[in-house]
Backbone atoms as SQL, in Angstrom:
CREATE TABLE atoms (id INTEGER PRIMARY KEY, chain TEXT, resi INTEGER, resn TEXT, atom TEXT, x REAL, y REAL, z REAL);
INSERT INTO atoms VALUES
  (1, 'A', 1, 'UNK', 'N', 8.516, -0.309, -4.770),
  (2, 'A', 1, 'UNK', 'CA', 9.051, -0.264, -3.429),
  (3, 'A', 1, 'UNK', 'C', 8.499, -1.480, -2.674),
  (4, 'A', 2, 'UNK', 'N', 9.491, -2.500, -2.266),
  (5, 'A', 2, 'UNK', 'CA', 8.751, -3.617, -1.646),
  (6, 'A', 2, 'UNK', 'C', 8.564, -3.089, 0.091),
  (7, 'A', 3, 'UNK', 'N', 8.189, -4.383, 0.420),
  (8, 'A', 3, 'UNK', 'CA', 7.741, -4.106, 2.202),
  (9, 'A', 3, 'UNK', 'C', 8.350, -3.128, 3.132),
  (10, 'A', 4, 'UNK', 'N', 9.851, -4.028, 2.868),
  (11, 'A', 4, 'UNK', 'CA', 10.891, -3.471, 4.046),
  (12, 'A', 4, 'UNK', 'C', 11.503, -2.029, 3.500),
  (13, 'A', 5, 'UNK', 'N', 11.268, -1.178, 2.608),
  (14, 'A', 5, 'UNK', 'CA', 11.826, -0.360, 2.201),
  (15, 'A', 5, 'UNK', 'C', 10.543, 0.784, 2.431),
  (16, 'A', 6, 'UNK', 'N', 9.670, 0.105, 2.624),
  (17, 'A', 6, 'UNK', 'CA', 8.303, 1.373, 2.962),
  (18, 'A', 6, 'UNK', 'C', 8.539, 1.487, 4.450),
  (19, 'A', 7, 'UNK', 'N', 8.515, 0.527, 5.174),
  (20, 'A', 7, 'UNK', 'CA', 8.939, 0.362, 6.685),
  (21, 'A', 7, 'UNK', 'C', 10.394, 1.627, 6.835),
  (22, 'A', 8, 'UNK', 'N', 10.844, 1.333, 6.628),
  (23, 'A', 8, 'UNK', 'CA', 12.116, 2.199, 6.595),
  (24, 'A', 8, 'UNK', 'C', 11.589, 3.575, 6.066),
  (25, 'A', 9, 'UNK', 'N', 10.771, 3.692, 5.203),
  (26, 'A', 9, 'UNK', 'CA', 10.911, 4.876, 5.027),
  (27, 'A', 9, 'UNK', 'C', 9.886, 5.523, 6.131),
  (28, 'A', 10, 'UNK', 'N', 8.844, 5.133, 6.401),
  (29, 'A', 10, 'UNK', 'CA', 7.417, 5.127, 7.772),
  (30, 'A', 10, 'UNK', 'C', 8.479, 5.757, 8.591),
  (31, 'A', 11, 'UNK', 'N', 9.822, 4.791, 9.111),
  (32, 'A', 11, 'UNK', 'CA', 10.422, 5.012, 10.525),
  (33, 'A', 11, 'UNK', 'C', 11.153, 6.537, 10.160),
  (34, 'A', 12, 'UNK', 'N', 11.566, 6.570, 8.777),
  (35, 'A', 12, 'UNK', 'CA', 12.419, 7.964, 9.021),
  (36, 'A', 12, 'UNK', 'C', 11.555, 9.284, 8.748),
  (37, 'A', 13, 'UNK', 'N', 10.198, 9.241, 8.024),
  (38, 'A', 13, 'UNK', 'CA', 9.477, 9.776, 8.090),
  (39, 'A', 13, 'UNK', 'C', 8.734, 10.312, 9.972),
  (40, 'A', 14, 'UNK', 'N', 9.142, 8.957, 10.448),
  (41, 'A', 14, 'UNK', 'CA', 8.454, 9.059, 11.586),
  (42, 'A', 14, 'UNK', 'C', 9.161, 10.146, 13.124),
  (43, 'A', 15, 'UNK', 'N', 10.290, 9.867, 12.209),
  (44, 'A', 15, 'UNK', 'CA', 11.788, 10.241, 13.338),
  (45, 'A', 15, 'UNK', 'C', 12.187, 12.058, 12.671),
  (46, 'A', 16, 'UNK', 'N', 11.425, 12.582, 11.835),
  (47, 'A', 16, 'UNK', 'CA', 11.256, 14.025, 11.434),
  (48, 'A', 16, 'UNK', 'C', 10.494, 14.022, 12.067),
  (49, 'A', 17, 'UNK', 'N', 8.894, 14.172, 12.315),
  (50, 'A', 17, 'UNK', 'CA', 7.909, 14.329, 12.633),
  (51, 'A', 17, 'UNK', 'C', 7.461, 13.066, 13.283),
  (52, 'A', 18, 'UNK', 'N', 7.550, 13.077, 14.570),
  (53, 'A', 18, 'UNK', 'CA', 6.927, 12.007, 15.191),
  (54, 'A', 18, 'UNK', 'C', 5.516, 11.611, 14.806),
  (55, 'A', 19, 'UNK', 'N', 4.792, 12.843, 15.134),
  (56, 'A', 19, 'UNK', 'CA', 3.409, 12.737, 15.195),
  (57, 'A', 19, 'UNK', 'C', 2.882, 12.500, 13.967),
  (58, 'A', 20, 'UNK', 'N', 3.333, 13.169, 12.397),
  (59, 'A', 20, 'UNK', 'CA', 2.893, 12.691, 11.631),
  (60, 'A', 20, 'UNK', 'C', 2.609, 11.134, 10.906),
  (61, 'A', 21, 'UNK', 'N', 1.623, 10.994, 10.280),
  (62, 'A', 21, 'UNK', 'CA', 1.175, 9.756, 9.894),
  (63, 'A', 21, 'UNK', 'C', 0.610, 9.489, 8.658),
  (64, 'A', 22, 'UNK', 'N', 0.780, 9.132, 8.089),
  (65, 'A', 22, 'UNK', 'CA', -0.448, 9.028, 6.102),
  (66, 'A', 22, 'UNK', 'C', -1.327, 7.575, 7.268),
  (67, 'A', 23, 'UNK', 'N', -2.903, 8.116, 6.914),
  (68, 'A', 23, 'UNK', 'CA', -3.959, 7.156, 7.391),
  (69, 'A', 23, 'UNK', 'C', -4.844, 7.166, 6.202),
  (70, 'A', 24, 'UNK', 'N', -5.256, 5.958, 5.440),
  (71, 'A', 24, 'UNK', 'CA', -5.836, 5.532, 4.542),
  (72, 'A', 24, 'UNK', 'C', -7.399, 5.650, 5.367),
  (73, 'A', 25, 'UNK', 'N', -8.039, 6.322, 4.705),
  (74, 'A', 25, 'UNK', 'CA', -9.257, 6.795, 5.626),
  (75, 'A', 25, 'UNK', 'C', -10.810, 6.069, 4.532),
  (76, 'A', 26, 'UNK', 'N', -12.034, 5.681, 4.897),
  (77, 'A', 26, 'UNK', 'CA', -12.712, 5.300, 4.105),
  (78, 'A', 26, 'UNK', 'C', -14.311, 5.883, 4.208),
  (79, 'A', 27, 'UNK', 'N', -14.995, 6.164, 3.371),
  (80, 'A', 27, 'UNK', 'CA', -16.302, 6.432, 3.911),
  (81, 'A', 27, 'UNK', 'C', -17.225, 6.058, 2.759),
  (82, 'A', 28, 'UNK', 'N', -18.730, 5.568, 3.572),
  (83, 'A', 28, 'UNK', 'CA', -19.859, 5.040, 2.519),
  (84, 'A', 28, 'UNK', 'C', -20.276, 6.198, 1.869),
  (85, 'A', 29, 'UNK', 'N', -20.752, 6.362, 0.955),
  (86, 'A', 29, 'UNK', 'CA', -21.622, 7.740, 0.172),
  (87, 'A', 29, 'UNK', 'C', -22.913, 6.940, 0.203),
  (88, 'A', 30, 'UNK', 'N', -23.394, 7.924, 0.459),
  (89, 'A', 30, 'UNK', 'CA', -25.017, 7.827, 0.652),
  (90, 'A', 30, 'UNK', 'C', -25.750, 6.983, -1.171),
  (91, 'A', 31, 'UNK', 'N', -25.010, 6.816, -1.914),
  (92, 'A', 31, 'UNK', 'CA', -25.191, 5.693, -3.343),
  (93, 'A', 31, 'UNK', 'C', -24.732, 4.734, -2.920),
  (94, 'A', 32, 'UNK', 'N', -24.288, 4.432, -1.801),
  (95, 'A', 32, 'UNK', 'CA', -23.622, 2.829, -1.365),
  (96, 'A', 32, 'UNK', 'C', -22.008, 2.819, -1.801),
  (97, 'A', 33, 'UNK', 'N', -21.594, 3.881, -2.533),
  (98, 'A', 33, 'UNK', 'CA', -20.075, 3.763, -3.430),
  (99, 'A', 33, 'UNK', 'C', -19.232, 3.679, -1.952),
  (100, 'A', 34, 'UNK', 'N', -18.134, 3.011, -2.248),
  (101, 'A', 34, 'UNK', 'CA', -17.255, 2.923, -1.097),
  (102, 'A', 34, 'UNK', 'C', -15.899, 3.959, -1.623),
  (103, 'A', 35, 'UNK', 'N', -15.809, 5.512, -1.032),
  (104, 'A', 35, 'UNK', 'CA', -14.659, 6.536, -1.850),
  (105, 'A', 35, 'UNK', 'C', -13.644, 6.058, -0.376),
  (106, 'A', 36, 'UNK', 'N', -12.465, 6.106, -1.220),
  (107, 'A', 36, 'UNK', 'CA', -10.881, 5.788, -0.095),
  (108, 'A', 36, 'UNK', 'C', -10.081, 6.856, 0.266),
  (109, 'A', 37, 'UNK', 'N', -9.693, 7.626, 0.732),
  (110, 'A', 37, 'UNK', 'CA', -8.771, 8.994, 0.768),
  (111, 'A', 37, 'UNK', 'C', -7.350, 8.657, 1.885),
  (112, 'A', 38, 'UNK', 'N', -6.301, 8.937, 0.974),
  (113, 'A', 38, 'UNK', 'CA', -5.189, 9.270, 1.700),
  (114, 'A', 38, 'UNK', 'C', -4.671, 10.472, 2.381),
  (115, 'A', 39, 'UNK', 'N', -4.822, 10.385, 4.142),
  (116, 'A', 39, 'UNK', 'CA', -4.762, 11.812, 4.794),
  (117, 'A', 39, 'UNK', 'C', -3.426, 11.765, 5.345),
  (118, 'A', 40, 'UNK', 'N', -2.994, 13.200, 5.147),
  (119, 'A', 40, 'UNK', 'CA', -1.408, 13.183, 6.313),
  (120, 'A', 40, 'UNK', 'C', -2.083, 14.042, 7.620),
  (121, 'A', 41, 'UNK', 'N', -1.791, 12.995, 8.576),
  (122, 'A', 41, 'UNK', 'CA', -1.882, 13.548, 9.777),
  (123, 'A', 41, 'UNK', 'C', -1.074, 14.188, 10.472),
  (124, 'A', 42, 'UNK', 'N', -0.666, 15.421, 10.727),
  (125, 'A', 42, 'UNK', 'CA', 0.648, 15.880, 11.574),
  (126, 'A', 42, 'UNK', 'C', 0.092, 16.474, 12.462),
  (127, 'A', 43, 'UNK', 'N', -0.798, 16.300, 13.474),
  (128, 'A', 43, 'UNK', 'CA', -1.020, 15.541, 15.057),
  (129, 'A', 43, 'UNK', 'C', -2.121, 17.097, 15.278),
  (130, 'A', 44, 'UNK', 'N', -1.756, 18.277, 14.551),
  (131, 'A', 44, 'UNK', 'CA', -2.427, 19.367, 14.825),
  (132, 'A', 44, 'UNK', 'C', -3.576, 19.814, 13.596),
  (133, 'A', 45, 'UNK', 'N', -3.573, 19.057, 12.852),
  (134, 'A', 45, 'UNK', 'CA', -4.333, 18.984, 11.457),
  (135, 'A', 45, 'UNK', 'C', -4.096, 17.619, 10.652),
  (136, 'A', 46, 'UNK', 'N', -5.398, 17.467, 9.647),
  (137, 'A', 46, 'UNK', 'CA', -5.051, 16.378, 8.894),
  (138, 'A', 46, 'UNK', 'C', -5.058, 16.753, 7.493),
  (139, 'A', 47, 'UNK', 'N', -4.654, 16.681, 6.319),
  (140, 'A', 47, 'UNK', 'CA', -5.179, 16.822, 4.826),
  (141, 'A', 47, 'UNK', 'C', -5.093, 16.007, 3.619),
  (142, 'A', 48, 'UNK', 'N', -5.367, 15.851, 2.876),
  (143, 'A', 48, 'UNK', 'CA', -5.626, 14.967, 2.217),
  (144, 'A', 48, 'UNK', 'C', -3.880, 14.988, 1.106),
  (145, 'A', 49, 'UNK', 'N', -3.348, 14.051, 1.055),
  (146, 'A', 49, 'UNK', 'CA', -2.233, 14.148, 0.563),
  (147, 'A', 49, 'UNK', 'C', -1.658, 12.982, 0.081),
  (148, 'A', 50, 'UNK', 'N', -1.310, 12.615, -1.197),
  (149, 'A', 50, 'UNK', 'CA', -0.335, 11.791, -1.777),
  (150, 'A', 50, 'UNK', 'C', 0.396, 11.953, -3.209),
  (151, 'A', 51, 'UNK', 'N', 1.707, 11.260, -2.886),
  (152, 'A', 51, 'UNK', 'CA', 2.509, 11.484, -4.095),
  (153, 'A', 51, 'UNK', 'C', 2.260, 10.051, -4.904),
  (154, 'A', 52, 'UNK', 'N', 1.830, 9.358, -4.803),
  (155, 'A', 52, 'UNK', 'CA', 2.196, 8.075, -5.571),
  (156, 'A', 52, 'UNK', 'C', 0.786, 8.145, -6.801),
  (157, 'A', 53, 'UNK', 'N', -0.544, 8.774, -6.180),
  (158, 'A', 53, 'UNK', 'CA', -1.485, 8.733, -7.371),
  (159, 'A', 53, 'UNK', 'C', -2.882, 9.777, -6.669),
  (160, 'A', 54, 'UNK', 'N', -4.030, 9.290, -7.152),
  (161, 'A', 54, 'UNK', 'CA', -4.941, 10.112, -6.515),
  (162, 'A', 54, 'UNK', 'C', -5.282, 9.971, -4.886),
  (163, 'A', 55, 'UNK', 'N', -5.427, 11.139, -4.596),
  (164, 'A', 55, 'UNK', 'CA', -5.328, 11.263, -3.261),
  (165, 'A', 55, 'UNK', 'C', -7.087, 10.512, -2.846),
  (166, 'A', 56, 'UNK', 'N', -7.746, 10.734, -2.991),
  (167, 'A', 56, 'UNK', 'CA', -9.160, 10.626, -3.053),
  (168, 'A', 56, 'UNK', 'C', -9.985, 10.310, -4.317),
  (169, 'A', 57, 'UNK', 'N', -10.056, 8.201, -3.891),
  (170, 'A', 57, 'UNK', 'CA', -10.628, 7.716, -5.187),
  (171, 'A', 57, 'UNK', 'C', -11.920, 6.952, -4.606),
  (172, 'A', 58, 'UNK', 'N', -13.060, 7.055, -5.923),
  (173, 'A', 58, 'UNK', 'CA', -14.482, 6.843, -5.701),
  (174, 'A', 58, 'UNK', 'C', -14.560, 5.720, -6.941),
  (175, 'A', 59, 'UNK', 'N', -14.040, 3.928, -6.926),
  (176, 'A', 59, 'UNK', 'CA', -13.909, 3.839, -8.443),
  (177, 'A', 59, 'UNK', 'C', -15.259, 3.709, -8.468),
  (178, 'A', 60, 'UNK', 'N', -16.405, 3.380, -8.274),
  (179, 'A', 60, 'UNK', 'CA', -18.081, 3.140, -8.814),
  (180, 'A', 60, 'UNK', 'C', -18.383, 4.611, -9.467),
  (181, 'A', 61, 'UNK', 'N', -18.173, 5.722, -8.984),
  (182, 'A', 61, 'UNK', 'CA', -18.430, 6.841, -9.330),
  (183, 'A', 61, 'UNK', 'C', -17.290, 7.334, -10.008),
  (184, 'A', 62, 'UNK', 'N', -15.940, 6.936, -10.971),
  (185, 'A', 62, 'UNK', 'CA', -15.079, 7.106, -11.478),
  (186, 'A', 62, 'UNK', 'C', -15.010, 8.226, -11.298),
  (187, 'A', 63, 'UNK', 'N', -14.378, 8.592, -9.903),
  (188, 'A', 63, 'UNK', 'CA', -13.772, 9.920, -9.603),
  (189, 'A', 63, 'UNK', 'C', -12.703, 9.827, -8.729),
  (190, 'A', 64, 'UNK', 'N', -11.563, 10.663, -9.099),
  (191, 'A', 64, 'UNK', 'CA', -10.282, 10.541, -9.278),
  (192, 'A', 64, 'UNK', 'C', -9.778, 11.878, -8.617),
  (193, 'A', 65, 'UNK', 'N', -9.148, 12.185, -7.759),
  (194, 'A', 65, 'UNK', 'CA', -8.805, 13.889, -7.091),
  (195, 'A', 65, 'UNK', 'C', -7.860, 13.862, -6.485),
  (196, 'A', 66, 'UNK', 'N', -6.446, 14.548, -7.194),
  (197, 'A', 66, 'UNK', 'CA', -5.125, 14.903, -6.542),
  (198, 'A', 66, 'UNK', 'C', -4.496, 15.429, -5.856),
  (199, 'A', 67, 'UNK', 'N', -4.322, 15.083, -4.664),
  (200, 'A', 67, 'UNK', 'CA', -3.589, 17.067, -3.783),
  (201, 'A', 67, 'UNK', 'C', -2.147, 16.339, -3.080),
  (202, 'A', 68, 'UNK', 'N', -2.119, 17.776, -2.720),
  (203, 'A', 68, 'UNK', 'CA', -0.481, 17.710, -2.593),
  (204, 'A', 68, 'UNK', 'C', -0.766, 18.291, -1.277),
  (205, 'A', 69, 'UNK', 'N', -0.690, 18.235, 0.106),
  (206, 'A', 69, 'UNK', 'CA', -1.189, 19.304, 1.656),
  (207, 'A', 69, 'UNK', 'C', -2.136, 19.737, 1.453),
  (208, 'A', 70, 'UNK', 'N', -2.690, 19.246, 1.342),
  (209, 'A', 70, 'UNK', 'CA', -4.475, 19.541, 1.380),
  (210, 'A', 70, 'UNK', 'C', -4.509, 20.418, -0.164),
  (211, 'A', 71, 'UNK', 'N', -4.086, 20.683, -1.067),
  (212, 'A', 71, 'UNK', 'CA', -4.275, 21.581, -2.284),
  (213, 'A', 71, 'UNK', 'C', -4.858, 20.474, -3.550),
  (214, 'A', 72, 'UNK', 'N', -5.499, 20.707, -3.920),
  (215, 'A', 72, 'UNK', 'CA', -6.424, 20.142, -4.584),
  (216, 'A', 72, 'UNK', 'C', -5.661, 20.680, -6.068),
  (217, 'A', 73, 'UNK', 'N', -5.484, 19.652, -7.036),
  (218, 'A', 73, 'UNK', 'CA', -4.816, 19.445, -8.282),
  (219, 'A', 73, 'UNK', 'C', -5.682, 19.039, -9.416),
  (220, 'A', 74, 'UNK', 'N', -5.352, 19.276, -10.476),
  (221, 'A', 74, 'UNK', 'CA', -6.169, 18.581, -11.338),
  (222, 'A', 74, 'UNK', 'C', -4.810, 17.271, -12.022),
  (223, 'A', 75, 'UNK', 'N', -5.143, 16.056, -12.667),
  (224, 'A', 75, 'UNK', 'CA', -3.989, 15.393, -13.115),
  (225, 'A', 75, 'UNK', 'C', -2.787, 15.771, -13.804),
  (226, 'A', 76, 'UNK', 'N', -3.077, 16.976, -14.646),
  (227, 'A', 76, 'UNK', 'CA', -1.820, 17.356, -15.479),
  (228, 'A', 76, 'UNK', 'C', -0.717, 18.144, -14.786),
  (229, 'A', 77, 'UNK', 'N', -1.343, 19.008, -13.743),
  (230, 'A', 77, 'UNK', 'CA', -0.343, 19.841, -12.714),
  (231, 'A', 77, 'UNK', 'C', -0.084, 19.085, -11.699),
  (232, 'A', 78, 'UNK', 'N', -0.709, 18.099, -11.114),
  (233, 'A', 78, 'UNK', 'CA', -0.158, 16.875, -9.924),
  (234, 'A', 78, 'UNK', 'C', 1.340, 16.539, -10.436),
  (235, 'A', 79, 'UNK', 'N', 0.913, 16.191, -11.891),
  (236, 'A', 79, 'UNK', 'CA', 1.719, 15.526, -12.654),
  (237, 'A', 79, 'UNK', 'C', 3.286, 16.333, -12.699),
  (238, 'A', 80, 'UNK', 'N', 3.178, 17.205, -13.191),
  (239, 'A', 80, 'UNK', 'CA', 4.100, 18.216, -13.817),
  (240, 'A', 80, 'UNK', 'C', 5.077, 18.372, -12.386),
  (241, 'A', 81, 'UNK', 'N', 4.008, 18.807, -11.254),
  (242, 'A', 81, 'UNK', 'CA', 4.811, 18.991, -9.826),
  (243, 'A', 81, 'UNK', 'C', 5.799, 17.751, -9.236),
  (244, 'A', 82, 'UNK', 'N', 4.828, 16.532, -9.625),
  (245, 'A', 82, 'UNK', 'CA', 5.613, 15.387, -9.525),
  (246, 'A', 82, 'UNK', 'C', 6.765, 14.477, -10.473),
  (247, 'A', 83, 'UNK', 'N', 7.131, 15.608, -11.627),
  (248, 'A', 83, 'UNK', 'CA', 7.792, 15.061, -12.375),
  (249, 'A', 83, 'UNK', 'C', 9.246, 15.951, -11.569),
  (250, 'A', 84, 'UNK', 'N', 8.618, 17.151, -11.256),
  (251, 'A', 84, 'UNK', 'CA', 9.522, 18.129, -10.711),
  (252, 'A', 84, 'UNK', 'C', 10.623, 18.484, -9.676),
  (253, 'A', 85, 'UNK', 'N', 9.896, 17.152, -9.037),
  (254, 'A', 85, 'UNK', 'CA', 10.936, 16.652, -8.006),
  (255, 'A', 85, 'UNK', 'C', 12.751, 16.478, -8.309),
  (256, 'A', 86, 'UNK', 'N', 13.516, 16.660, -7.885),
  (257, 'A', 86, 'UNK', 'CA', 15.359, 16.179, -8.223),
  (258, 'A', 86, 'UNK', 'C', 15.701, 15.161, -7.491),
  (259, 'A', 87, 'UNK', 'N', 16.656, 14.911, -7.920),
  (260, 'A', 87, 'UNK', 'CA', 17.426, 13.509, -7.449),
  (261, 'A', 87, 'UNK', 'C', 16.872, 12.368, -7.512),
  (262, 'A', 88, 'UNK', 'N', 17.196, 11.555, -6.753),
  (263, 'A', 88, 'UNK', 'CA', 16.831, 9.905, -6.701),
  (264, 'A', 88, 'UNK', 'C', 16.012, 9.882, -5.352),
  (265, 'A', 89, 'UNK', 'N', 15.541, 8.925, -5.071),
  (266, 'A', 89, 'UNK', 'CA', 14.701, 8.518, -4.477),
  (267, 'A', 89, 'UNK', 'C', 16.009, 8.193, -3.028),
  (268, 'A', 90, 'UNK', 'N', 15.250, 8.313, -1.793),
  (269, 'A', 90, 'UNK', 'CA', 16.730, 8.020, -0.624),
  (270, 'A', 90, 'UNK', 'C', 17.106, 6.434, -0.974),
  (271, 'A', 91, 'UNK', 'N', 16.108, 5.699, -1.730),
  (272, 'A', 91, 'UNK', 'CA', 16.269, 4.120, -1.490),
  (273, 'A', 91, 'UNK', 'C', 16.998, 3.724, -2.643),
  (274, 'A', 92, 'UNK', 'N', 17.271, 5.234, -3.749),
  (275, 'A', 92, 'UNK', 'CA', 18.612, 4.502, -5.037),
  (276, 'A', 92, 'UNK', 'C', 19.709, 5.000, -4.860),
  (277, 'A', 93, 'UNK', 'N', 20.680, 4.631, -5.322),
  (278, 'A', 93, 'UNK', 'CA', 22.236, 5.033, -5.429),
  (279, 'A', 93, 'UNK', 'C', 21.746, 5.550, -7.067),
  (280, 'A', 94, 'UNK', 'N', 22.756, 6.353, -7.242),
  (281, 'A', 94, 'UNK', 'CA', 23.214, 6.646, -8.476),
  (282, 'A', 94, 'UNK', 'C', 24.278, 5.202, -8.472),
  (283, 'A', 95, 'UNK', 'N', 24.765, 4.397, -10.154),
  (284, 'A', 95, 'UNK', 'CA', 25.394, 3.732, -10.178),
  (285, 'A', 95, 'UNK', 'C', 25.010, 3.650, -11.528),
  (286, 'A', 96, 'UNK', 'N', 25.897, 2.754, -11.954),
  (287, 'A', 96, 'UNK', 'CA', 26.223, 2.713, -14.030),
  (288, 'A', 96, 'UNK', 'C', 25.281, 1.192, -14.085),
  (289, 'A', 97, 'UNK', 'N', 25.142, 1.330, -15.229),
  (290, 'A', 97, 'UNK', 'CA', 24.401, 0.034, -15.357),
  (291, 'A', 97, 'UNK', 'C', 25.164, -1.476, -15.710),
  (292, 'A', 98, 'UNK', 'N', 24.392, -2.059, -14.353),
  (293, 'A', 98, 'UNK', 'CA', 24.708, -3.724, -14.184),
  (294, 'A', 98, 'UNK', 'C', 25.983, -3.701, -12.824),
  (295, 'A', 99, 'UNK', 'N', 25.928, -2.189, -12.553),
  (296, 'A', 99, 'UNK', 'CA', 27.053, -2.397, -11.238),
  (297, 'A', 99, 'UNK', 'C', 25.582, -2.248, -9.983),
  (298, 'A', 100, 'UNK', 'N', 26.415, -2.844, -8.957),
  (299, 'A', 100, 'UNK', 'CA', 25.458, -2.822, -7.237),
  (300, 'A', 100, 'UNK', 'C', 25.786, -2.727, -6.317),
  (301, 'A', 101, 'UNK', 'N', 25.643, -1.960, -5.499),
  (302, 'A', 101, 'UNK', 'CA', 25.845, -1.210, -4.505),
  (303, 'A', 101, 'UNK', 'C', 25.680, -1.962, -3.324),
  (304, 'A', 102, 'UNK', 'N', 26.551, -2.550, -2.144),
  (305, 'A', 102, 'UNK', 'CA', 26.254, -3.124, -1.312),
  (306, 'A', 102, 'UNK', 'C', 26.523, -2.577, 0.002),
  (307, 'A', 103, 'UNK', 'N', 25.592, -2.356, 1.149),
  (308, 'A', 103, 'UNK', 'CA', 25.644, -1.888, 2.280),
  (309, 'A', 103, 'UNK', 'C', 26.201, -2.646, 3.246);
């Protein structure tokens, strides 16, 4: 997914739920490790949430932790849930191959 197609998706994400937000959040651990966590904010709570990979990564301490709304996953059921999804993505057409779709 390049730039302008995450932008687009931010704005329509944004235009369901105003208030919600994904904020890339960071904190030191007391070993100096720098762990990164992806939170969805929807303005009355926050939780830790992503579809693209681990929600909460520590790489010095190679630790790796998946959730889906705050639910905590292990990789093979992240997985399985995320294979589970239907359809295409809003940003593909269905189309035959080597034809293109122009807006």
């Amino acid at each position: 997914m390049n730039e302008t197609q995450k932008e687009r998706y931010e704005k329509i994400q944004r235009s369901l739920n105003p208030k919600t937000k994904v904020r890339n959040v960071y904190k030191i651990e007391e070993d100096g490790s720098k762990t990164k966590a992806k939170v969805l904010d929807t303005g009355d709570r926050a939780v830790f949430h992503c579809e693209e990979g681990p929600a909460l990564i520590n790489e010095e301490q190679r630790r790796k932790e998946y959730y889906l709304n705050g639910i905590e996953y292990d990789f093979d059921t992240w997985n399985e849930i995320m294979k589970g999804k239907e359809g295409l993505p809003w940003y593909k057409q269905a189309a035959a191959k080597g034809v293109t779709h122009r807006n």
